[in-house]
N, C-alpha and C positions, 0 to 999 in steps of 0.2 A: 504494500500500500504506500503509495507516495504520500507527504507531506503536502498541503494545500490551506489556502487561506480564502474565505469564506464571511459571509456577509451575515452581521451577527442582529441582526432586525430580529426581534423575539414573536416566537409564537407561529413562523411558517418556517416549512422544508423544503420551499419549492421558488422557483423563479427569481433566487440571490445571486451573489456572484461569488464564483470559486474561481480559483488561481494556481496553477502549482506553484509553490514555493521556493522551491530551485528555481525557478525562471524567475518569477520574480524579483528574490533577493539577489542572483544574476547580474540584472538589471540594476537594482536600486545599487549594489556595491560597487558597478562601470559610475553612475552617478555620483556617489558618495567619494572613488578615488579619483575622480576627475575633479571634484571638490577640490579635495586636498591637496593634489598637485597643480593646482592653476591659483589655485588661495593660500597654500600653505602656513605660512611662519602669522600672517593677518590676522590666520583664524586663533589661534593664540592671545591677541589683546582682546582684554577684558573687555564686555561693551558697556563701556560708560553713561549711556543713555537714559538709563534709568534709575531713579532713589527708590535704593533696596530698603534703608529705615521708612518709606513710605508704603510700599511693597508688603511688608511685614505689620506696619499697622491697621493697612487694610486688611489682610489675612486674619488679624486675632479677630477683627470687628466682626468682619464675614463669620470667625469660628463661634463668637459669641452670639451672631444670629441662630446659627441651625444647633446651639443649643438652647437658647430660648424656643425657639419652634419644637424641640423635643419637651421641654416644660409643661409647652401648650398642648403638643400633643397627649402627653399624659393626664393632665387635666384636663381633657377633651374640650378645651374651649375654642379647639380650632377646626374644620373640617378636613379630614383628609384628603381629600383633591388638594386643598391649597399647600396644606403640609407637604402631598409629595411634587408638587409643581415650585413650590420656595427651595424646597429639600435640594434639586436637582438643579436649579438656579446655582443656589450658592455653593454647589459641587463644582458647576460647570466655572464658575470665578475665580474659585480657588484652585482650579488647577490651572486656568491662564495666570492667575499669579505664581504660580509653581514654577512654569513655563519660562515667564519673565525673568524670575531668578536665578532658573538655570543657565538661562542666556547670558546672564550676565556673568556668572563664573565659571562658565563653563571652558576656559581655557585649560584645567588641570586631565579631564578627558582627551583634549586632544594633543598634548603634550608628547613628543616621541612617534604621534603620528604627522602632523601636519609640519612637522618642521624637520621630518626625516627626509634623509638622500634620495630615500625613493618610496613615497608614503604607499604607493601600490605594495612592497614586498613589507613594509612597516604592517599595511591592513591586514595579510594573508597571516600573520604570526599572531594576530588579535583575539583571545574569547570571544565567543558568542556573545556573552554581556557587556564587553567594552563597544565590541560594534555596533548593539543596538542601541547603548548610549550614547556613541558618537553619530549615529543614523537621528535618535530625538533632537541632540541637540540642533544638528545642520537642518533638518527639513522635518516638514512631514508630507508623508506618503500614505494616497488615497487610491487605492482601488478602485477603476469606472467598471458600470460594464459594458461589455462588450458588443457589437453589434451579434446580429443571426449571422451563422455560417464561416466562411474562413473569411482571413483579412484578404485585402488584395496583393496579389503577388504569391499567394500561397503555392506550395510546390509540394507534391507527394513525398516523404519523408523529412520533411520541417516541423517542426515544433508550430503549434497552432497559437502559442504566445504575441501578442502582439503589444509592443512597449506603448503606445498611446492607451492604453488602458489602464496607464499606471503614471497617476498626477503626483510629482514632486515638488513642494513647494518649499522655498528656503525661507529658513529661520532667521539663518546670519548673513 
């Protein structure tokens, strides 16, 4: 059984998108070392852009809402629609603040990779875990799907992968 990446919409089995995942990551890793060798030692300074003390005050604020919302939920003085719609709000904020702060230090992950002789043979010697950290912080990567039937060009013993199906967006 191959490895495959799949469309995590809950509740149906049918009509998502799936990917194999060697091809993919394939893909994303020709992206991610052309990153590094066209940007390398840059991607290293810190990105000053943002107040991390601001960054951090908003987070505690945020964490002190969705436990008041838990408060409320417990004392039922809220309804549950709104509790899981606020809930998932200030999920989704505090992890673009997450996001933000990793961006911002994120120079010690790429360290040894983006300022090596040759960050391609640097990537190939990397865990699994340092790559998909080094993969969060540089982009993110969205799975489309695909049209019906082959891409165009397709040829009898090619891989039916097609790289436009696979949106990378940079972070840095």
């Amino acid at each position: 059984v191959r490895p495959v990446y799949t469309c995590r919409a809950a509740g149906s089995s049918s009509g998502h998108v799936i990917r194999t995942a060697e091809e993919v990551d394939r893909f994303v890793e020709d992206v991610v070392v052309g990153v590094l060798r066209k940007r390398g030692a840059e991607l290293l300074a810190p990105d000053q852009t943002g107040d991390a003390t601001a960054l951090h005050l908003r987070d505690a604020a945020l964490a002190a809402r969705l436990a008041e919302l838990g408060r409320l939920a417990g004392d039922l003085a809220i309804d549950p629609i709104t509790i899981v719609e606020a809930t998932a709000e200030i999920k989704r904020q505090r992890e673009q603040i997450s996001d933000e702060l990793a961006a911002m230090t994120s120079g010690s992950v790429l360290a040894g990779v983006a300022d090596a002789a040759d960050p391609g043979k640097a990537w190939a010697g990397l865990d699994l875990s340092r790559r998909r950290e080094i993969v969060r912080v540089l982009m993110t990567v969205t799975i489309l799907p695909a049209a019906k039937g082959r891409r165009p060009g397709w040829r009898p013993g090619e891989s039916y992968f097609d790289p436009d199906t696979v949106r990378i967006e940079p972070k840095r």
